[in-house]
KOLDOLUM-580544 format. One record per residue: x negated, y negated, z of N, C-alpha, C in turn; residue in one letter. Coordinates in steps of 0.001 Angstrom, whole numbers, plus 500000, padded with zeros to 6 digits. Example, Ala and Ser with C-alpha at 12.3 -4.5 7.8 and 13.67 -1.06 7.14 Angstrom:
REM KOLDOLUM-580544
GULO    n.X    n.Y    n.Z   ca.X   ca.Y   ca.Z    c.X    c.Y    c.Z type
GULO 486810 505690 507800 487700 504500 507800 486800 503300 507800    a
GULO 487150 502250 507080 486330 501060 507140 487100 499970 507870    s
END
This chain:
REM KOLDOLUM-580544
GULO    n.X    n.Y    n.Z   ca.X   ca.Y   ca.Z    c.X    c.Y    c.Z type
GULO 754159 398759 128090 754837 398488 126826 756052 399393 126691    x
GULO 757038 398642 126369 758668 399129 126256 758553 400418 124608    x
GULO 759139 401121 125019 759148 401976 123504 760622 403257 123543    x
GULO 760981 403259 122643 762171 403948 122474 761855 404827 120599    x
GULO 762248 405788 121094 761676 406042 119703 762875 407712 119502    x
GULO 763631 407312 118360 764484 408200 117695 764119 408805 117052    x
GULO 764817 410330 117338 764269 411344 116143 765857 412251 115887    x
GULO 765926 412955 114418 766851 413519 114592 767637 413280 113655    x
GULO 767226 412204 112369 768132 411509 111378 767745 412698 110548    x
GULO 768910 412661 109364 768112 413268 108152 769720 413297 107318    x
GULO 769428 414525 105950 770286 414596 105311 771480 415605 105829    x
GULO 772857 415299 105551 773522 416289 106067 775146 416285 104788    x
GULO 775638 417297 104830 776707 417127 104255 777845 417212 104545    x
GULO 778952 416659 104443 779895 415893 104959 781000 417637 105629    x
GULO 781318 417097 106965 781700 418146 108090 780600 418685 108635    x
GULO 779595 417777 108374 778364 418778 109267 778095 418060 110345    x
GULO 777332 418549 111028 776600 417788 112384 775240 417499 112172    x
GULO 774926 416445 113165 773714 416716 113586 773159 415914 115075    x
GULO 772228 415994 115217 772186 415427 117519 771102 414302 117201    x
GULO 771120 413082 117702 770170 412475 117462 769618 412544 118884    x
GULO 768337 411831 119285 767521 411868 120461 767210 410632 120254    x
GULO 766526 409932 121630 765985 408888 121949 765196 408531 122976    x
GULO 763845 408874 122786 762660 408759 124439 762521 407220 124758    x
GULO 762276 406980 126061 762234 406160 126166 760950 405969 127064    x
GULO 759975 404894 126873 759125 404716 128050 759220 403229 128026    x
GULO 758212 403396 129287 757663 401750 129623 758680 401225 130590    x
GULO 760233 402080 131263 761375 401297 131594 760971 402236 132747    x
GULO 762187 402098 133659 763028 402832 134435 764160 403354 133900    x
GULO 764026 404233 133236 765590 404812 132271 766291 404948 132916    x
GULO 766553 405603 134300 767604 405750 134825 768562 404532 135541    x
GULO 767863 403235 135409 768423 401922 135391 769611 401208 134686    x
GULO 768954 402007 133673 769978 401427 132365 770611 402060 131484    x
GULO 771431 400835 130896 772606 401614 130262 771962 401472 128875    x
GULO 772562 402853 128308 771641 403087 126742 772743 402988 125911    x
GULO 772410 403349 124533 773684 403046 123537 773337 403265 122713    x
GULO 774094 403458 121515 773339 403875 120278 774617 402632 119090    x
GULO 773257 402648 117679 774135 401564 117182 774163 401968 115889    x
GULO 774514 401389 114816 774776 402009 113351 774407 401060 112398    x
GULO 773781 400985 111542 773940 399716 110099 774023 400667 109484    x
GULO 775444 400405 108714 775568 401436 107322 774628 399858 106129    x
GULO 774517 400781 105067 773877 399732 103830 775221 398684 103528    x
GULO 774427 398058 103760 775009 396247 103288 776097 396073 104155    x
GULO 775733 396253 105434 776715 395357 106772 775680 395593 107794    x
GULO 776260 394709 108995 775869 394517 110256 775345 395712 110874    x
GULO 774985 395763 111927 775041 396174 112839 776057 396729 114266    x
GULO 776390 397637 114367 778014 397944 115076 777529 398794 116077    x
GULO 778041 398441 117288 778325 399529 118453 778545 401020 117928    x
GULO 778353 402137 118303 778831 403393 118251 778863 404064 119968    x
GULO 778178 404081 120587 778688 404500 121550 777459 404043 123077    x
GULO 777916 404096 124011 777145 403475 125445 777714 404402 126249    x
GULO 776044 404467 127072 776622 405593 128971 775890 404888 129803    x
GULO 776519 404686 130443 776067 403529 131476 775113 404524 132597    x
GULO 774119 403613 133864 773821 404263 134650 774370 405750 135398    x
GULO 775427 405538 135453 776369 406303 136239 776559 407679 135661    x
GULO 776982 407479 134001 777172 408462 133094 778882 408035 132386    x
GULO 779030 406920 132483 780359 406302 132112 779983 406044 130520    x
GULO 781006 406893 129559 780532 406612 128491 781952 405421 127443    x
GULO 781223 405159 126888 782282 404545 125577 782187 404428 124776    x
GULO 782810 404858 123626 782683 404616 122316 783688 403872 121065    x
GULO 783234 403458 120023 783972 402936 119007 784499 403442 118632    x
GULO 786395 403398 118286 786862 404106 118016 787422 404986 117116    x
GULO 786565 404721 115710 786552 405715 114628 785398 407083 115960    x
GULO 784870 406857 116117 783941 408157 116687 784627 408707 117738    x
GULO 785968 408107 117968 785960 409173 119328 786306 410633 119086    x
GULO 786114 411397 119563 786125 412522 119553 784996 413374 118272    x
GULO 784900 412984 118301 784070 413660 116636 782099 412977 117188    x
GULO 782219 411834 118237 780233 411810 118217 780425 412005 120344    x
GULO 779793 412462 120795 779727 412513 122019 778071 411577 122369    x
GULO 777899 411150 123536 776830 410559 124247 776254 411224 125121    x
GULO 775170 410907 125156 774555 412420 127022 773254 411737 127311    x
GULO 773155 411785 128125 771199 411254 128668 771000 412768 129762    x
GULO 769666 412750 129865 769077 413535 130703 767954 412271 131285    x
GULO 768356 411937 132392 766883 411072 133531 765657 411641 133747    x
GULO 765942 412831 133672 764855 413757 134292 763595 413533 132561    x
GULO 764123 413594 131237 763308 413721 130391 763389 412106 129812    x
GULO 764120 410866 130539 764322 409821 129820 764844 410000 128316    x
GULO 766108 410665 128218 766026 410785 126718 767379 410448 126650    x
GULO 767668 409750 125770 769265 409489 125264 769748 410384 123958    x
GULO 771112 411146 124100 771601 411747 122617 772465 411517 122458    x
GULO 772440 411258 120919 773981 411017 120263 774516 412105 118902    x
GULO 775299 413636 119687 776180 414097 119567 777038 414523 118162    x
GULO 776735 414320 117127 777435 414097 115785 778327 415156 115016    x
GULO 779705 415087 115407 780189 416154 114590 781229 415707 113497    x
GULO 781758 416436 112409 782777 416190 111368 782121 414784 110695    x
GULO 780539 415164 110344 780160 413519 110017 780783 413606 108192    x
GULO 780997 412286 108058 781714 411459 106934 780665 410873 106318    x
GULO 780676 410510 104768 779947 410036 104117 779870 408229 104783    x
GULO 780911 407689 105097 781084 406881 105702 780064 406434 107325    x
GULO 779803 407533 107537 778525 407681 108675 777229 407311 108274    x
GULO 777097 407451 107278 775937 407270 106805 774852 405554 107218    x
GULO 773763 405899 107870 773157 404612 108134 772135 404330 108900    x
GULO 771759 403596 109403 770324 403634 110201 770895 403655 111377    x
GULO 770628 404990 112648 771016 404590 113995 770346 403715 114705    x
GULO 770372 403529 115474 769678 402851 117013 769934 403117 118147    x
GULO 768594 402857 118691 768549 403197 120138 769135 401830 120567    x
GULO 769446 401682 121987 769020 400441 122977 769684 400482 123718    x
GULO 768139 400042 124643 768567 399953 126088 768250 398640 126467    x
GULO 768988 398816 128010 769820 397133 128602 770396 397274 130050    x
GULO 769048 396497 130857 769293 396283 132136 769740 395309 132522    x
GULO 769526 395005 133492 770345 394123 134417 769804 392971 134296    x
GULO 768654 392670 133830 768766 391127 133520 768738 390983 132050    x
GULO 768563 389890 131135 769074 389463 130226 767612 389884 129195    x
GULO 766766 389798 129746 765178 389407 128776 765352 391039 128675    x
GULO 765841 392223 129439 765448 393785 129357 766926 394152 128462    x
GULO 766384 394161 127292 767166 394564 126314 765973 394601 124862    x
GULO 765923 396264 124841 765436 397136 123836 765658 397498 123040    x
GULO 765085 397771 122238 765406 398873 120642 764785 399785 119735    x
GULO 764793 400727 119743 763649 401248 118777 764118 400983 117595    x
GULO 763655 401636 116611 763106 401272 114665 764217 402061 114298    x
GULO 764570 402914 114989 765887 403498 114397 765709 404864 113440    x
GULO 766717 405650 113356 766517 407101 112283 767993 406586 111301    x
GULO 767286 407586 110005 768065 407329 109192 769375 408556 108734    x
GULO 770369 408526 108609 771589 409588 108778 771988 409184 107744    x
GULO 771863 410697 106868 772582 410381 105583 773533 411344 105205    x
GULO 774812 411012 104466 775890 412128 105059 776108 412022 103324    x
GULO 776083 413276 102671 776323 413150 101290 776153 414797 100841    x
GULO 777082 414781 099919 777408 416457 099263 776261 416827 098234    x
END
């Protein structure tokens, strides 16, 4: 059984940081490319940032420079980096991961990031 499970959300106030995490079992983590995603309240769902097998990262470009990406293989864990966060940050992250075929595409339940004075 596939499982991804985030920790690391919480309250923070605006110019602060904080690192999110993401374990992963049930996969071959070092297969795939991970990513992390965002729903602020009352919109979609949006890219924030991906590192591919290799360690090739990318991100959306309100975050560049201000959220970084990192995995460690050795602990299966994905992080997402958070600095100069904005009230505008604020939202449920996500994990997910996504191999090479179409049906291996994951997600955990997500942590919640709340950026407010």
């Amino acid at each position: 059984q596939v499982q991804l499970l985030e920790s690391g959300g919480g309250l923070v106030q605006p110019g602060g940081s904080l690192t999110l995490s993401c374990t992963a079992s049930g996969i071959q983590f070092s297969s795939y490319t991970m990513a992390w995603y965002r729903q602020a309240p009352g919109k979609e769902r949006g890219l924030v940032a991906t590192i591919s097998r290799t360690g090739t990262t990318k991100y959306e470009d309100s975050m560049k420079g201000r959220f970084t990406i990192s995995r460690d293989n050795a602990k299966n864990t994905v992080f997402l980096q958070m600095n100069n966060l904005q009230p505008e940050d604020t939202g449920v992250y996500y994990c997910n991961a996504n191999g090479v075929f179409a049906y291996e595409n994951y997600w955990g339940k997500g942590t919640l990031v709340t950026v407010s004075s």
